[in-house]
LOGU-188623 format. One line per field, with one value per residue (C-alpha): residue number from 1; x negated, y, z. Coordinates in steps of 0.02 Angstrom, whole numbers, m for minus. Example, Ala and Ser with C-alpha at 12.3 -4.5 7.8 and 13.67 -1.06 7.14 Angstrom:
<recs>
k 1_2;
x m615_m684;
y m225_m53;
z 390_357;
</recs>
This chain:
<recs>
k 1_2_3_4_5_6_7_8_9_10_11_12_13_14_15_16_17_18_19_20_21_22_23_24_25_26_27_28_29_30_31_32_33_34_35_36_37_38_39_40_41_42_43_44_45_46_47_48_49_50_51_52_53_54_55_56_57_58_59_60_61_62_63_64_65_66_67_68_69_70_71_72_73_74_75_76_77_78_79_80_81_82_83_84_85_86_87_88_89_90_91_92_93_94_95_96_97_98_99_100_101_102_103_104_105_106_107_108_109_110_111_112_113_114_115_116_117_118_119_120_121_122_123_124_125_126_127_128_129_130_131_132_133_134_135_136_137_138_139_140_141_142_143_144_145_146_147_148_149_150_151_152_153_154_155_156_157_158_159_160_161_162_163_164_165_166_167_168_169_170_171_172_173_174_175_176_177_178_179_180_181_182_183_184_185_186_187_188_189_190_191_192_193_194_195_196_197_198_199_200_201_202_203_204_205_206_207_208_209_210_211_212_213_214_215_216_217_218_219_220_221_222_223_224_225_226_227_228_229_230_231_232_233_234_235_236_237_238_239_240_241_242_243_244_245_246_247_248_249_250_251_252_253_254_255_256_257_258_259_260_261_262_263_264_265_266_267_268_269_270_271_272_273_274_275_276_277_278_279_280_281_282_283_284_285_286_287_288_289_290_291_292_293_294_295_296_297_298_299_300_301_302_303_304_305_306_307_308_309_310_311_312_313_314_315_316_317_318_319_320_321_322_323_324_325_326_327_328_329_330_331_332_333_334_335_336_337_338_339_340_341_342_343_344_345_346_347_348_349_350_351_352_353_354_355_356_357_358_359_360_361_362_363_364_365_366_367_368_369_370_371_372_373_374_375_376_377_378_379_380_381_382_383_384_385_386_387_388_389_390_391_392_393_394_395_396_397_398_399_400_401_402_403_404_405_406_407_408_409_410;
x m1694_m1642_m1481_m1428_m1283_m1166_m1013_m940_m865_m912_m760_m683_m584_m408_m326_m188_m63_m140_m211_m332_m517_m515_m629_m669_m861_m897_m781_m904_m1054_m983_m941_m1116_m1200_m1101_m1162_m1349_m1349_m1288_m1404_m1549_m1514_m1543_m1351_m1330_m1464_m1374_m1212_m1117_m980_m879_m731_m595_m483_m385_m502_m685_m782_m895_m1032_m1172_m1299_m1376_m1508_m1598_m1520_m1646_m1702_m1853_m1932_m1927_m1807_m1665_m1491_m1417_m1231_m1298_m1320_m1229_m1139_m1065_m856_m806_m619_m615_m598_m403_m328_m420_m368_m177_m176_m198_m74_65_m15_38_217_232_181_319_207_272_383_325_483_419_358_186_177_243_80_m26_66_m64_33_178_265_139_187_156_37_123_2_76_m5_6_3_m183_m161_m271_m203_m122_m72_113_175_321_418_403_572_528_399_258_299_168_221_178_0_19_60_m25_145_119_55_m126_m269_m452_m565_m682_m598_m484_m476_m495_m346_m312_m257_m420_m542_m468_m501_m684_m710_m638_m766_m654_m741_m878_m970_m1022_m833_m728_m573_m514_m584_m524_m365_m375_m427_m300_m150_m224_m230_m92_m22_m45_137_300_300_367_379_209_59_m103_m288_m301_m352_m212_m292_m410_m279_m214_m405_m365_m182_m264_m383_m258_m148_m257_m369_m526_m640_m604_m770_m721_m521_m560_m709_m581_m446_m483_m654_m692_m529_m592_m763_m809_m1005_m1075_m932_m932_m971_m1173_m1285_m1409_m1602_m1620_m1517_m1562_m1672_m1513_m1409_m1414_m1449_m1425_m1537_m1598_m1522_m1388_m1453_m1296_m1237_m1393_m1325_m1421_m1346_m1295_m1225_m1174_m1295_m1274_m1415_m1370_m1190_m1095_m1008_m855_m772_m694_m537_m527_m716_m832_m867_m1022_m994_m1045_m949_m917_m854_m745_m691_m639_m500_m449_m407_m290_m193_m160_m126_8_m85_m162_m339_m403_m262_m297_m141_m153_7_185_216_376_234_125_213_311_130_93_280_300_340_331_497_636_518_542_418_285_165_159_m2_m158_m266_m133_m290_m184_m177_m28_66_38_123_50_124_52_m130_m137_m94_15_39_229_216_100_94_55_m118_m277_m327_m252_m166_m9_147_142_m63_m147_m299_m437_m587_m729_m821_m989_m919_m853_m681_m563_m405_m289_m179_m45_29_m163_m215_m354_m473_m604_m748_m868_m977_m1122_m1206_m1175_m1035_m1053_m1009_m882_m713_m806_m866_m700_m597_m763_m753_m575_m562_m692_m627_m473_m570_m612_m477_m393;
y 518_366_261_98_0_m138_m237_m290_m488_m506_m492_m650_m676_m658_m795_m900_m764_m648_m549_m429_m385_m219_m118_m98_m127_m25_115_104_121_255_342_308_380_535_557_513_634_791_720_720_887_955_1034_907_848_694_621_437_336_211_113_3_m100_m258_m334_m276_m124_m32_95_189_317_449_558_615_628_789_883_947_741_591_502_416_452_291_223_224_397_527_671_840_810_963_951_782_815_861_680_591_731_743_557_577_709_588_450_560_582_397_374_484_642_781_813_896_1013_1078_1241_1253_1354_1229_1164_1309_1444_1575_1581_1620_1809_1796_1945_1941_2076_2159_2294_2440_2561_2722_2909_2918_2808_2681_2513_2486_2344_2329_2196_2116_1981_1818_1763_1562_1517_1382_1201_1068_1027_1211_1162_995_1075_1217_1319_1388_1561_1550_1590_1579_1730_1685_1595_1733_1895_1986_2067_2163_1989_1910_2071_2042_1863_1911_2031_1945_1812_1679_1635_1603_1423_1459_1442_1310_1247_1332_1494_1491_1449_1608_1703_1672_1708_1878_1917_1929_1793_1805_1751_1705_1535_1405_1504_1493_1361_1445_1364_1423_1361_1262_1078_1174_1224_1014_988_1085_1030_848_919_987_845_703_805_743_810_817_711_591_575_522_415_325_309_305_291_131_39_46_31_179_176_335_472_598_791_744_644_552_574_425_413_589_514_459_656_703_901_1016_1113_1266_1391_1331_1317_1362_1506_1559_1579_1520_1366_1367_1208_1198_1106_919_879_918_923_1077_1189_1221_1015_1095_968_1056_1042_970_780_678_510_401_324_164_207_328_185_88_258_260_65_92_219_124_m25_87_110_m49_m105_m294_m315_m145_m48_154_209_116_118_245_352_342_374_521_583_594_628_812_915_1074_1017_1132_1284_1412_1490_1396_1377_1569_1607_1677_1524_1361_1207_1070_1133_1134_981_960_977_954_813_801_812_767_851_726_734_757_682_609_771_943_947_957_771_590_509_423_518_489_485_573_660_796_847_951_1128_1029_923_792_710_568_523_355_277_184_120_81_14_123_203_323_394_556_617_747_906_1059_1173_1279_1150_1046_1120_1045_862_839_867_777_604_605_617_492_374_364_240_117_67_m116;
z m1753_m1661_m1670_m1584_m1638_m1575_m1610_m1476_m1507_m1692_m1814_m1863_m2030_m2065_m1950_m2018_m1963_m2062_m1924_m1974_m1880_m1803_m1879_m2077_m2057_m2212_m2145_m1972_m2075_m2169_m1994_m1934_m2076_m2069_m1887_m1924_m2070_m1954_m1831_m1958_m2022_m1793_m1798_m1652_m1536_m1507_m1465_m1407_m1480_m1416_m1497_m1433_m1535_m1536_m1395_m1510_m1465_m1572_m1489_m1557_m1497_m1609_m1590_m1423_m1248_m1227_m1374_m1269_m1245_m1356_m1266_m1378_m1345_m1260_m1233_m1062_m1068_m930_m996_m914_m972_m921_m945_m996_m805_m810_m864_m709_m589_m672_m652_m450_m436_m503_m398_m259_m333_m345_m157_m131_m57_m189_m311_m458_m460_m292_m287_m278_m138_m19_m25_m52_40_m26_m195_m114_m191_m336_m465_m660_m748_m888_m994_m1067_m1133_m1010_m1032_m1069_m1187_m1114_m1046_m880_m786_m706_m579_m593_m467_m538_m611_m530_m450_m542_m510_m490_m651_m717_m668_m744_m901_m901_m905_m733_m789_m740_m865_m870_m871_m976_m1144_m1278_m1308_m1141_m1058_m893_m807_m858_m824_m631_m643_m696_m560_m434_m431_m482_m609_m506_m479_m287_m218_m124_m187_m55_m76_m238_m220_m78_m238_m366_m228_m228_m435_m535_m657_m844_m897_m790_m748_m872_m1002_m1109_m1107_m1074_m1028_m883_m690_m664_m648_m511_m433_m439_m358_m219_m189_m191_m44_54_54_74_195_95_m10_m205_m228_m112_m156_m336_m282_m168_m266_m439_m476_m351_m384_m600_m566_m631_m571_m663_m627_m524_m489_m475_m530_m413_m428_m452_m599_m657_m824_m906_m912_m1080_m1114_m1248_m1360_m1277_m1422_m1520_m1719_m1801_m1719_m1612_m1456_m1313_m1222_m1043_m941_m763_m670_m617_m526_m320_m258_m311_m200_m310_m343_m505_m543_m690_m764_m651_m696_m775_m860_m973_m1119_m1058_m871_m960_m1061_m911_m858_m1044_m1062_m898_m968_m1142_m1040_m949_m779_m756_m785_m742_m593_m526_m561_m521_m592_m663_m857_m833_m766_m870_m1027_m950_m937_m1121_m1188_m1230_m1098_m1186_m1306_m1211_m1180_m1354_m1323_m1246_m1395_m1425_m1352_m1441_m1392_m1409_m1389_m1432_m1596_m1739_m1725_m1540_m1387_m1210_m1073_m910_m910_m1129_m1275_m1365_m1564_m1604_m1784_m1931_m2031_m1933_m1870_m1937_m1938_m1968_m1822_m1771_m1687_m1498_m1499_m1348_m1308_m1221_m1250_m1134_m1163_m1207_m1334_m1270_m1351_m1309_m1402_m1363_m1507_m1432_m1609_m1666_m1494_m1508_m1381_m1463_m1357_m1422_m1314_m1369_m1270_m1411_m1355_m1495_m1610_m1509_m1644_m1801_m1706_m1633_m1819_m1905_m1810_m1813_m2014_m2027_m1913_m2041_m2152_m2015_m1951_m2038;
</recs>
């Protein structure tokens, strides 16, 4: 086991104000420890952690960046996000509505017309008593701000119980890796929708769908859009849908087989260009460059002069958007969790009490299919960073370092 460790602009004592230093330092250890044990015991190959408070940062790297070689895990380290993807990509779409170049009460389909006279797929159970699928005419069409929520009636194929909607999403090919945004986009026009539009929240395709609106409209590649207009302009040097060769030593990997649940691993490939730009899943990072997007959201779209969206923006982005819809939260597979609702690329906690872990109402986070987890505390002016390579285990990490952080926070 390995572990490096750094405080960021050593803490200073109270001041005559009676201002307090960020971080509880035996609350950190504490934290650290926990991490190192789990480590120790090989639930976790390795993971990163980065901290931002009151101006002082706090990162740490545990473990090994590839269980197969020695190599320590390092806050340098690159890691597959997955859809730790959705925030940057929801972030460009209302770039775009800022420019003036959509309204996110437009119908989606004046931009993609191949989701034009999209039906729903209601199952009954028919004659034979096995189930059938019915279409019926969607009572609205989805909104950009259907996908932004994930209210639009999409799904995903491949997460929950399986249904007739997601079988046809599965043998479609949707699902598939070896597509263009395009040709997905070509595919989902075809299949029906899970739910009417703006009635229920469901995981689902949506924010790929917002990757290839951003391709049609700007006429660019999804790759190049972000690296242009978000990435650049923050200095975000280590993100994108690839990783170079020559930077390839520094992508952290997961065990082979899980060693809690036994499953084998599988992660999408990062080392070439993919075909399919997935805006909802398809970034690397590192901790620190995805520092740099988090500190310009919690300083309300700006970041060292570079401003990317206005404050109004920003915090219509993480209100609740899911507030006036009864029956949104209904579904069998509601990620935000109890306590939750969802804004416009976040889920955004709607009190103190209600979910699983401690926070402050008006908090707002994501988190990525390998394990990766971000949440921003306005009222703590807190960033907090967790980045590991162990999907199997991503539910328990994600509740674990928030419970722990409680006691290191002054």
């Amino acid at each position: 086991m390995h572990a490096t460790f750094d405080i960021h602009d050593a803490t200073p004592p109270p001041d005559a104000t009676g201002a307090r230093a960020a971080f509880d330092q035996r609350g950190l250890s504490r934290l650290a420890g926990a991490i190192e044990a789990h480590v120790a015991t090989g639930r976790i190959p390795g993971a990163t952690l980065l901290l931002s408070r009151h101006g002082q940062e706090f990162e740490q790297a545990f473990g090994r960046q590839n269980p197969q070689a020695p190599l320590p895990m390092s806050t340098n380290s690159i890691f597959r996000i997955y859809s730790m993807t959705k925030p940057v990509v929801s972030v460009a779409v209302m770039m775009l509505a800022e420019q003036g170049k959509l309204l996110i009460s437009e119908p989606v389909s004046n931009f993609l017309p191949e989701f034009k006279g999209l039906q729903v797929g209601v199952e009954r159970v028919g004659a034979d008593g096995k189930p059938q699928l019915d279409l019926v005419p969607c009572t609205n069409e989805m909104t950009v701000q259907d996908l932004l929520r994930h209210t639009a009636g999409l799904t995903y194929g491949i997460f929950g119980a399986s249904t007739l909607v997601k079988a046809a999403y599965r043998d479609s090919g949707v699902e598939s890796r070896h597509v263009s945004n395009d040709a997905l986009v070509a595919k989902l026009g075809q299949l029906p929708l899970a739910f009417q539009p703006g009635t229920v929240w469901e995981y689902s395709r949506a924010t790929d769908v917002l990757g290839a609106l951003l391709e049609r409209l700007s006429g660019q590649t999804l790759d190049r859009y972000l690296q242009e207009q978000i990435f650049a302009p923050l200095g975000m040097v280590d993100t994108g849908f690839w990783v170079d060769p020559a930077q390839q030593h520094r992508i952290a990997e997961p065990y082979e087989v899980d060693p809690v649940t036994g499953n084998k691993v599988r992660l999408i490939d990062v080392t070439q260009r993919p075909m399919f730009l997935s805006g909802g899943g398809g970034l690397v990072s590192t901790a620190r460059d995805y520092l740099r997007f988090a500190r310009m959201l919690l300083n309300r779209g700006e970041l060292d002069g570079v401003r990317l969206l206005s404050r109004k923006t920003l915090a219509f982005m993480t209100a609740d958007h899911l507030g006036a819809m009864p029956d949104a939260m209904r579904g069998a597979m509601y990620l935000p969790g109890p306590g939750y609702g969802f804004g416009l690329g976040f889920a955004v906690r709607l009190s103190e009490g209600g979910p699983f872990t401690p926070g402050s109402a008006g908090d707002y986070n994501w988190s990525g299919l390998a394990g990766t987890y971000f949440w921003i505390d306005p009222k703590e002016d807190l960033i907090a960073i967790w980045l590991m390579q162990a999907p199997e285990q991503r539910d328990y990490y994600r509740q674990l370092i928030r419970n722990v952080a409680a006691g290191w926070l002054n």
